[in-house]
N, C-alpha and C positions, 0 to 999 in steps of 0.2 A: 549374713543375708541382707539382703538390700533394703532402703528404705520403702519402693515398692510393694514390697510384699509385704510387710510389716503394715501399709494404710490399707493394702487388701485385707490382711485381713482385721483390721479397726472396722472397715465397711462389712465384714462377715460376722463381725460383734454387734454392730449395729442392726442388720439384720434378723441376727437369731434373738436378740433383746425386743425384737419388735413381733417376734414369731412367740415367742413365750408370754408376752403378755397380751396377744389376739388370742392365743390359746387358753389364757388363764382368766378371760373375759364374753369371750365370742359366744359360748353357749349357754352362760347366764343372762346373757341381753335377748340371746333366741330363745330365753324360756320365758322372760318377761313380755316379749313384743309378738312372739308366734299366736296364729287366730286358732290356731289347735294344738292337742298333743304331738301330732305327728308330724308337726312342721317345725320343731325347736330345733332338731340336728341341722334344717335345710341351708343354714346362712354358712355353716360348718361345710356342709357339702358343696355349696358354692365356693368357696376358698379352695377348696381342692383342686373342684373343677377349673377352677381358672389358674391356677397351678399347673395343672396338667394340659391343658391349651397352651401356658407360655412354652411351654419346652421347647416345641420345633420351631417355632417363629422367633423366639428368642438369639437362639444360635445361627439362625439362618441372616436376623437383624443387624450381627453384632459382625456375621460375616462379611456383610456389605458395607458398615459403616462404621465399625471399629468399635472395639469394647468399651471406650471414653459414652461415647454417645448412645450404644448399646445398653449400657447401665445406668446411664443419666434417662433413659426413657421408660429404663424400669422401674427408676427413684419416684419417676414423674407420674407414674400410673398407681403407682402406691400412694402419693401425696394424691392425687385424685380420691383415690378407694377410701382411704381413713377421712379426710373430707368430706366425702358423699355419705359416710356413715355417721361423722359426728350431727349432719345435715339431718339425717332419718331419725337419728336418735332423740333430737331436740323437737321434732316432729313426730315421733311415734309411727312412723311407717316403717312397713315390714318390709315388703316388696322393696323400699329403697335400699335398706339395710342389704339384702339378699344382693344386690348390682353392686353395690360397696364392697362387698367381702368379695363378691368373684373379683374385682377390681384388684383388692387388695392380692390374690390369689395369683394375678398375674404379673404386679410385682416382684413378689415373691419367687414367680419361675425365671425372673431374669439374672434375680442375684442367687438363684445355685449354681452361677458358671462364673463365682468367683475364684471356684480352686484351681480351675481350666486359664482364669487368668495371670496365676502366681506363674502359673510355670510359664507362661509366655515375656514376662519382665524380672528374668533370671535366667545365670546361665544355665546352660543347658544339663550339666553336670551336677548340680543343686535342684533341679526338680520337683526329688521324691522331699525334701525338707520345704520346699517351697508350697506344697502340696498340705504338706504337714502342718505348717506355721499358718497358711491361710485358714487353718481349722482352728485353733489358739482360741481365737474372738470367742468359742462358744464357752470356755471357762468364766470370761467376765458376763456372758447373758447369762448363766446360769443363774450368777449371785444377782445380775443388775435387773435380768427379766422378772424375777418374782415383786420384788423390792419393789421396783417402776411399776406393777401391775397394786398394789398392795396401797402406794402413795396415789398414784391416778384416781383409784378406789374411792378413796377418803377426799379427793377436793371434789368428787360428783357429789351435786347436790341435788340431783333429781335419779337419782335411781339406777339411770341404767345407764352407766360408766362410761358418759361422754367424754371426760377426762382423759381417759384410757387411748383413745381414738385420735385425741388432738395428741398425747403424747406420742402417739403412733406420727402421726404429720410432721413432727421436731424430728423424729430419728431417719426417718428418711431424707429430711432436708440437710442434717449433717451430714449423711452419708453422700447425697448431691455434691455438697461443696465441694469434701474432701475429695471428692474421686477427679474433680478436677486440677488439683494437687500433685497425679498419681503420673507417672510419664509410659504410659502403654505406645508398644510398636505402632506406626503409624498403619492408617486405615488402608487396605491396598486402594489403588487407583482404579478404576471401572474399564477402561481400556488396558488396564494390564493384570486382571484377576484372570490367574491360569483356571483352565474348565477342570473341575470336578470328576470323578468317576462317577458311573451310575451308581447305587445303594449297595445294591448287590455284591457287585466287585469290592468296594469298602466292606460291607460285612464279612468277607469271605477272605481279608485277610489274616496272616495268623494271628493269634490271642484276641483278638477285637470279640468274638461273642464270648468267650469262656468269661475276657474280664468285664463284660456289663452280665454276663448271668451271674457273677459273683457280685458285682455291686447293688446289682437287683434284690437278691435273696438278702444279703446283708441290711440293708435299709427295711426290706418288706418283713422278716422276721424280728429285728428290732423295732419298729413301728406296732406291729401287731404286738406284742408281748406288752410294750412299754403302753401302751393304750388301754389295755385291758387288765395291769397288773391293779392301781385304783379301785379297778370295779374287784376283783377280786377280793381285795384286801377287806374293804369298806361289808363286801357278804361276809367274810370271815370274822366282824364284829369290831375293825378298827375304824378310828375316828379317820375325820378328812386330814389333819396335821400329820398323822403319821405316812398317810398315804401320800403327803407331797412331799414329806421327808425323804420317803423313801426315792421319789421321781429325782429331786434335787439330786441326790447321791446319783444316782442313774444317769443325767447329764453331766454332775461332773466326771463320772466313769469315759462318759463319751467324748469329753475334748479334752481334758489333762494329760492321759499321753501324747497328743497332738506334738507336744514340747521334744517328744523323743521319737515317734513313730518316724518319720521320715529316714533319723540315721538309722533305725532299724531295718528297712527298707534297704539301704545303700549296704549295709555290712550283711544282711540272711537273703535279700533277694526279695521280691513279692509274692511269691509263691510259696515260700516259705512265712511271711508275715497272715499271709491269706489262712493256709493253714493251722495255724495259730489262731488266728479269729476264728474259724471256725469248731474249733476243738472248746472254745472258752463258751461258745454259745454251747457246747453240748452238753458243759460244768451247770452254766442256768437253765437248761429244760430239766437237767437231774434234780436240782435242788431243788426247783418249784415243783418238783414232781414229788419230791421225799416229801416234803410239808411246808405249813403253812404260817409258821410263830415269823416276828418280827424279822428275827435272823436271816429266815430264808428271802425273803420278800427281799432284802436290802442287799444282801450278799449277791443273789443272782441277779439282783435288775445291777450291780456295778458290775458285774461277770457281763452281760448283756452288753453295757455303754463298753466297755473296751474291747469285748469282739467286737464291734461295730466299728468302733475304731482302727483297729485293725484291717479287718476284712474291706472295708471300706476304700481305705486310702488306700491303700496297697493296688484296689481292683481300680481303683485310678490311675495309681502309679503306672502296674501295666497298660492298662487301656487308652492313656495318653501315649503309651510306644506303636498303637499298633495301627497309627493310621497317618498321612503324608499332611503335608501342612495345607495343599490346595484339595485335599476332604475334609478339611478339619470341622467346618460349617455342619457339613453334612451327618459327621461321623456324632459329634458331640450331642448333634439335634437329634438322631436314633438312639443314645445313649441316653439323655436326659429323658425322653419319653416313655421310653420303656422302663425306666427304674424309677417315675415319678405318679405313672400310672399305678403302677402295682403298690407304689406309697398310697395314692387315693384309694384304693378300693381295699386296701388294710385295714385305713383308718375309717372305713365308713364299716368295715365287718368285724372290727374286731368285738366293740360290745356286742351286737348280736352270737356270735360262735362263744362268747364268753359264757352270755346265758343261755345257748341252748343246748351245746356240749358239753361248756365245762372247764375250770380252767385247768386240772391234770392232762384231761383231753385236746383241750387246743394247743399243749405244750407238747405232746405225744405228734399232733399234724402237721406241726411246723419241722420237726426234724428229722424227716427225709429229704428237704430241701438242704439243711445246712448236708448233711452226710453226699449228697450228690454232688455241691460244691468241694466238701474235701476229698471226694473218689478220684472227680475229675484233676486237681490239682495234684495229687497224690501222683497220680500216673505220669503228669506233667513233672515233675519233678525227680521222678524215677528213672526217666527217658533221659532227660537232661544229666542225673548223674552218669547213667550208663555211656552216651555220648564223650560226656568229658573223660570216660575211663579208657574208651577206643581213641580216643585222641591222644594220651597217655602214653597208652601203648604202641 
């Protein structure tokens, strides 16, 4: 694999090392600085929302002006976002905080279309590992985001983990540099960007909704599980260390096959890998449904991080074949939104459905969704053998 994809994905290290420790920090500053109870989640919720704002404009940016500078404006909005927070924080303002985190939130929607650029600075035959390798980065955030979020901790000397925030500003500004390093297809020209099809026509090619309704469900069902396993555990009478224990295994569930998921991909096909994820998330809605001791908690949330994995890449994999290179603006910016929305509104439901349900019961409502993804795939796959057997013949 090429040296490209390799700094892609050091910038998807650096990213998810900066996502794990906003996450391991952001709603302990919004319990400290919120003017009430019910506004501690709100800076939380602002990251999302400005999350899910980047998506479409992100792809549509990157289509006009080339991924170098596409993602150099996303570095740029995030070195903004954690600046304007370390600014509120040293100040005590809440309201500032809240524009900082949507800030940082739309950062963050610009670098999830670094796996979208693995595969464009490799051949074309290399893809599905390209795809794979750009996910790699999250094995080192796993180990480096806690760690970083832990040391940050400990140099704030006022409480509420300005540290945290300015180390947030360093990790973007390497990723800045480096990406200028990176040698992506040049930007098309404005007089010679071929026109687009309308949405419609792009959605309505084959595979293009089956594989975002698979990357959809795959993200929105591990989101929600892995959000609300914590509160679970923590009712069930364990301390906070084992609860992050158990998260930690659960990320590195999620990017360690990364190393191998792509040849998997090339040698069963995605439809088959898709399969497979989805089958492993059925192993964790069982196990967290059988009980509650340590074992269970840790075994399904790593059954969890590697269907994810699975299901995930894979629905990339496809979904990167199912659309022309002059949609691709288009195609990627309906993809990203709609599998990053259903990410916000997870993460903002999952504590509540936690405590008013149940966590047997939330794992009971999540799995209709995976079982519709492996019906639909199932059938895909049975077509296609029956195909190859009339060809055969």
């Amino acid at each position: 694999m090429n040296r490209n994809v390799w700094m892609l994905s050091v910038c998807q290290a650096l990213l998810m090392t900066g996502n794990i420790l906003l996450i391991s920090v952001i709603g302990l500053v919004g319990k400290q600085l919120a003017p009430s109870a019910n506004m501690i989640t709100l800076p939380v919720a602002m990251q999302f929302l400005g999350l899910m704002c980047a998506t479409i404009p992100a792809s549509l940016i990157m289509g006009q002006l080339g991924r170098k500078k596409g993602f150099s404006i996303g570095n740029l909005i995030g070195i903004t976002g954690a600046s304007t927070v370390a600014y509120a924080l040293s100040n005590q303002w809440f309201t500032l905080f809240c524009i900082g985190s949507f800030l940082l939130g739309i950062g963050i929607g610009f670098g999830t279309l670094y796996r979208f650029a693995a595969i464009e600075v490799c051949r074309p035959e290399m893809r599905d590992r390209a795809i794979s390798i750009s996910m790699v980065g999250g094995v080192f955030a796993a180990i480096l985001g806690p760690n970083l979020a832990v040391l940050s901790v400990e140099l704030s000397d006022d409480g509420l983990y300005t540290s945290a925030f300015l180390a947030l500003v360093a990790l973007n500004v390497l990723a800045l540099l480096l990406l200028q390093f990176i040698q992506f297809p040049p930007a098309p020209e404005k007089h010679s960007q071929p026109v687009s099809d309308p949405i419609k026509s792009i959605v309505s090619q084959p595979n293009f909704l089956v594989a975002v309704f698979a990357a959809m469900v795959s993200y929105a069902v591990m989101n929600i599980l892995m959000t609300a396993t914590p509160l679970a555990m923590i009712g069930c009478g364990f301390d906070f260390h084992k609860a992050a224990g158990v998260i930690e295994w659960h990320v590195l569930g999620m990017f360690v096959p990364a190393f191998f998921t792509g040849k998997l991909i090339e040698k069963f096909g995605a439809r088959w890998m898709i399969l497979t994820g989805g089958l492993l998330f059925v192993l964790c809605v069982l196990i967290n449904i059988h009980g509650q001791s340590i074992w269970h908690f840790r075994s399904a949330l790593v059954l969890l991080g590697v269907g994810w994995n699975f299901m995930f890449i894979a629905a990339t994999s496809l979904f990167s074949r199912s659309y022309s290179e002059n949609n691709r603006p288009k195609a990627q910016a309906f993809n990203e939104f709609v599998v990053f929305s259903c990410v916000t509104i997870t993460a903002l439901l999952s504590g509540w459905l936690e405590a008013t349900v149940g966590w047997e019961s939330l794992n009971i409502y999540v799995l209709p969704f995976v079982l519709a993804v492996m019906a639909i795939f199932a059938v895909s796959v049975y077509r296609q053998y029956k195909s190859e057997q009339e060809v055969q013949v």
